[in-house]
C-alpha positions as CSV (number, residue, x, y, z in Angstrom):
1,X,29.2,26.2,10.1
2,X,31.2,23.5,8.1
3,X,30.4,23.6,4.6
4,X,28.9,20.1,3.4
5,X,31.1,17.4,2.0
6,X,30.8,16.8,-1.6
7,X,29.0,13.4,-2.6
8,X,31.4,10.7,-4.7
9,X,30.4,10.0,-8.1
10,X,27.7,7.1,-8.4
11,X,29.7,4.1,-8.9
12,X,32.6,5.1,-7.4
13,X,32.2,2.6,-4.2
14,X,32.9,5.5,-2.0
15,X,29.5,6.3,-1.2
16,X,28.1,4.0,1.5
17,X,24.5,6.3,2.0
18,X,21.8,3.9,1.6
19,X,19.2,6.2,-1.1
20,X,16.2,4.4,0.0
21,X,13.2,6.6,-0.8
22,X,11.9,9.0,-3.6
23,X,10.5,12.2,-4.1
24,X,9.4,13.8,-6.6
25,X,9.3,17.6,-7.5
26,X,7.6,20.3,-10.1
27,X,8.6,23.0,-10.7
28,X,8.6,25.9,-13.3
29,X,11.4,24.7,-16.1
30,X,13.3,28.6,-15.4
31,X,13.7,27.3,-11.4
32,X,15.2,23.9,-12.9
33,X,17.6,25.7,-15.4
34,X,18.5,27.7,-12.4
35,X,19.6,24.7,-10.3
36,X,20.7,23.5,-13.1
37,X,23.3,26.2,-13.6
38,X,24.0,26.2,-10.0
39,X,24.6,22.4,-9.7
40,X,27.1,23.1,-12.3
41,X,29.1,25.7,-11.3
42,X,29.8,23.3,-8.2
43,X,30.5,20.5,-10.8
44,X,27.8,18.2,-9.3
45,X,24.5,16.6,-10.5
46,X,21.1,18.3,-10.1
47,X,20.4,15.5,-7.3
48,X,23.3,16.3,-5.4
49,X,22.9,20.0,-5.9
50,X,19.0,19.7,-4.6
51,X,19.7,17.3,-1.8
52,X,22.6,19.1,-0.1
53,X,21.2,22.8,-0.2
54,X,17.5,21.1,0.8
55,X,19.5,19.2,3.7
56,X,21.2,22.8,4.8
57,X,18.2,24.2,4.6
58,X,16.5,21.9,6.9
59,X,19.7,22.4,9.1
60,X,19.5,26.1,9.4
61,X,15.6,25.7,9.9
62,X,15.9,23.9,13.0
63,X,18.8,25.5,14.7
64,X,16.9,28.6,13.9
65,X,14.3,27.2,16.2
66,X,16.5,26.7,19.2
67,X,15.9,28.5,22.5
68,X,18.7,30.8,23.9
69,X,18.1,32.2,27.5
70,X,19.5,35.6,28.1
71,X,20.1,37.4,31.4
72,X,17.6,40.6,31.8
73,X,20.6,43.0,31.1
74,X,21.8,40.5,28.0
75,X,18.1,41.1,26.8
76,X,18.1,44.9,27.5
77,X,21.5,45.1,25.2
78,X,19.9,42.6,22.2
79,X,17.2,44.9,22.1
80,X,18.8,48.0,22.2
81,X,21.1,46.4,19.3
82,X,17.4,45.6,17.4
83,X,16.6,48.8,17.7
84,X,19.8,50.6,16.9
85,X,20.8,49.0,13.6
86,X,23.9,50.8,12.2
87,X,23.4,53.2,9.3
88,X,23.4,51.4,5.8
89,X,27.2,51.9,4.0
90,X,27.6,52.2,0.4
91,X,28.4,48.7,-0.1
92,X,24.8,47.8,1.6
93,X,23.2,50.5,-0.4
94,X,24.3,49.0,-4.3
95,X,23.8,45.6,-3.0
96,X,20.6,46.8,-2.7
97,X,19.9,48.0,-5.9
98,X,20.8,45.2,-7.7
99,X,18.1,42.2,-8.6
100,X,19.0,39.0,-7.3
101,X,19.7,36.9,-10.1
102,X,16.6,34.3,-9.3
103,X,14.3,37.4,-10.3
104,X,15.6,38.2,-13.8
């Protein structure tokens, strides 16, 4: 999936997006400083941070929703693939371990 373009500065005249309704959010102040940090490290606002990944979200979301028709044999394999996972590598197994950095 393409990644999202990044938004032009306010002001800039680039931006042609008509921003014609509000909402309003609360939150805990550790999930703001954590979008906060994130919006950062992509050099964009906390708006723009909170509207794209929201937007994405959304995206993913409904194309997760979407019907796909498979042939009985297609199903028998995507079960049998459910079923018979591969066996977790090393790389699976640390990623594991560690504690994902919105739970610190």
């Amino acid at each position: 999936m393409k990644a999202a373009a990044t938004l032009p500065r306010k002001g800039s005249g680039a931006d042609k997006t008509r921003r014609d309704t509000t909402v309003n959010l609360r939150m805990p102040m550790r999930v703001r400083d954590l979008i906060d940090a994130a919006a950062s490290a992509l050099g964009k606002t906390r708006t723009e941070f909170v509207v794209e990944s929201a937007r994405q979200h959304a995206v993913d979301v409904l194309l997760d929703q979407r019907f796909f028709h498979l042939t009985g044999k297609q199903f028998a394999s995507f079960l049998a693939v459910l079923d018979n996972p591969p066996e977790p590598n090393e790389k699976l197994k640390q990623l594991m371990k560690r504690k994902a950095p919105w739970e610190t």
